[in-house]
N, C-alpha and C positions, 0 to 999 in steps of 0.2 A: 537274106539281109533285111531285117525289120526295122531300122534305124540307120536314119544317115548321121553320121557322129563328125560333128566339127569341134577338132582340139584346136584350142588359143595356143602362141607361147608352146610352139611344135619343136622349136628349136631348143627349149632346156629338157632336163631331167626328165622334168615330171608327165609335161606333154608329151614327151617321146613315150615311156613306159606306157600311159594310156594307149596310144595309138599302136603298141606292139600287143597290149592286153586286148583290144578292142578290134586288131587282126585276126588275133588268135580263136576271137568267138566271129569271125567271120561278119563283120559288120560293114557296110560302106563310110572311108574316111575320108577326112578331109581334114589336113594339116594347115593353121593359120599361122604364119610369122611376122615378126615385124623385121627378120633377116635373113639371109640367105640360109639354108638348112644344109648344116655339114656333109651328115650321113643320111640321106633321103629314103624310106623304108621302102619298098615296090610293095606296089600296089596302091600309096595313100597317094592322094589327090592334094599337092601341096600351092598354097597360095599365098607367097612372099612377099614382101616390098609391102604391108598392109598397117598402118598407122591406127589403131584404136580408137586413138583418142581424139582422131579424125569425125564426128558421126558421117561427113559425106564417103571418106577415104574408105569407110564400115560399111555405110548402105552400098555402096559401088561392090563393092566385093561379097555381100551378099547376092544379089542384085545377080551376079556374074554365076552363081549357082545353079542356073534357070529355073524351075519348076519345081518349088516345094511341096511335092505330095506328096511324103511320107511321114512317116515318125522322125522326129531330131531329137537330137541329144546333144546342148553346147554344155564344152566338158571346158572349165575356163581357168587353168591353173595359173593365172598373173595376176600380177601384184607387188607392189613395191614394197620394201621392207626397211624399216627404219628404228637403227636404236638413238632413242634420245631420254633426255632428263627432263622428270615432271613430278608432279604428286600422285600421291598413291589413293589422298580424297576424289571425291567425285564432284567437285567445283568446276567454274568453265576451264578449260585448258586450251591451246592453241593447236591445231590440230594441222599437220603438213599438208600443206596445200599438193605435193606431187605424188606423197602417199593415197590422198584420199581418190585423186583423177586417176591413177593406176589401177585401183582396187576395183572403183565405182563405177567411174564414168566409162573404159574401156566394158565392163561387162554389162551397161544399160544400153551403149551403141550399138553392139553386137544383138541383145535381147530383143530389143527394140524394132532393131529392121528385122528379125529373125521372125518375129510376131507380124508385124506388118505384111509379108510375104506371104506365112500362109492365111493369112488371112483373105490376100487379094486371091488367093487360089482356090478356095472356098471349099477344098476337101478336109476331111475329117480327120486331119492331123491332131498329133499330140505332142506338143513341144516338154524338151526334160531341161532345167534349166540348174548347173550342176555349177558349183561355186566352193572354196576351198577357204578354210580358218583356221586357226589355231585353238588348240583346246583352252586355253586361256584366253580366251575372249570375254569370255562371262564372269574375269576378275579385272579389276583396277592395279594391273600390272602398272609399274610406273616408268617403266623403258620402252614401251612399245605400245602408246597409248594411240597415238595417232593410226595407227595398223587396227589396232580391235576396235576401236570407235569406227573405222569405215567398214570390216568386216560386219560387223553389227549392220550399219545403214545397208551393208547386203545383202542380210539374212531378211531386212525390212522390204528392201526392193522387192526379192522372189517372192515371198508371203503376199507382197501388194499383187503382182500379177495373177497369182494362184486366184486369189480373191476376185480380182476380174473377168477372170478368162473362163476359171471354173474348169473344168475336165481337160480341157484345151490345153494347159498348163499343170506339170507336176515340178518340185522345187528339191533338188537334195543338196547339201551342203556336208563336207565332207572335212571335220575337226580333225587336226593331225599335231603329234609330238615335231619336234624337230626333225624333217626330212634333208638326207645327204642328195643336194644338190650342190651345182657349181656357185649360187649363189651365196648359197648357207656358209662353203666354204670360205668364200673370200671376207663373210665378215665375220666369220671366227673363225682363224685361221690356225688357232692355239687351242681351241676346243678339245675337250673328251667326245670321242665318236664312238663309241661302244653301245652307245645306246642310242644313236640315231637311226631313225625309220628310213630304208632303202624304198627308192619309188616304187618298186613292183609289190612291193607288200602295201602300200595304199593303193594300189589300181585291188590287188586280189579283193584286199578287202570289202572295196566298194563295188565292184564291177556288175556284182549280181543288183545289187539298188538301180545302177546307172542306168542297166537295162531292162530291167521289168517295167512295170505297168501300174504299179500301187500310187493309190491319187494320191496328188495334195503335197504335204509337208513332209519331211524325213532329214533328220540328221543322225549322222554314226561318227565317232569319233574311233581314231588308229591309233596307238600308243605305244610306244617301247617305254616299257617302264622300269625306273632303276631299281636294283631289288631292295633299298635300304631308304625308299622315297613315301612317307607317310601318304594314303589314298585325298585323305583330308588336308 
């Protein structure tokens, strides 16, 4: 086991997949919720009742991990998703205030004390700090502005640490079509699914990034892509 891997958000879809994919190469887990976990996988080390957006409710349950002296890897698939109406220019827009604390703030709490910890431990650890967007982030989609405006200040957060921390720190971010979760469900609930991306095929995808060693910055994007959808 080279890596202690702590999934966020253990209780949906996507967190679970990870944690079966990150079984499967035999890695030490650690499942975070903010609920109780239905179907509990044996072996992962599950840690519920834990509020994010808390930073004390965060430090306390890091804190509760005892002795960070290895490689980590927070794998943080949460975030709040939100379709609303806006422009498609780049002028100010209003931006949801519970989308931005889901996206942001839950994943700087977590970082944060994650950082502080091996730090006070003084070994030569190397934190992976692994974050999740939408391939359309890098356009002025005008339905889901408020979502790729804080995905973005995400991509800015990891890059800041990387830059701080230096070797200490590596940063992947992991760009995805539409993934069939329970969430996706409920707010398109009349959707075409034909061509939405299954969680195990974004763990495949990414799994070998998650776990290596290559410094620095890294994004990969997963796609199902419709066969009649111009690239451009």
């Amino acid at each position: 086991m080279e890596k202690l891997c702590i999934v966020t958000g253990a209780n949906g879809s996507l967190g679970r997949a990870y944690l079966e994919g990150l079984q499967e190469s035999r890695e030490e887990c650690i499942g975070v919720s903010r609920s109780t976990v239905a179907n509990p996988l044996p072996g992962v080390r599950y840690i519920e009742g834990v509020d994010l957006l808390s930073l004390l409710d965060t430090e306390c349950m890091v804190r509760s991990l005892g002795p960070l002296d290895q490689d980590i890897a927070l794998v943080h698939p949460v975030g709040k998703f939100l379709f609303e109406w806006g422009t498609s220019g780049g002028g100010d827009i209003n931006i949801d205030p519970d989308v931005y604390h889901s996206n942001v703030d839950t994943f700087q709490n977590i970082a944060e004390s994650l950082l502080r910890m091996t730090a006070e431990s003084r070994a030569a650890v190397q934190v992976t700090l692994c974050g999740f967007g939408s391939v359309s982030d890098g356009y002025a989609v005008p339905y889901w502005r408020s979502y790729s405006v804080s995905k973005n200040a995400l991509r800015s957060y990891i890059r800041s640490k990387i830059a701080e921390h230096g070797r200490a720190v590596r940063g992947l971010f992991v760009n995805v079509s539409t993934v069939d979760t329970g969430n996706e469900n409920l707010l398109r609930p009349h959707a075409d699914k034909r061509y939405w991306l299954q969680p195990i095929e974004v763990v495949r995808a990414s799994l070998a990034a998650l776990l290596g060693k290559e410094e620095g910055w890294r994004e990969i994007s997963v796609i199902c892509r419709k066969p009649d959808v111009d690239p451009h």
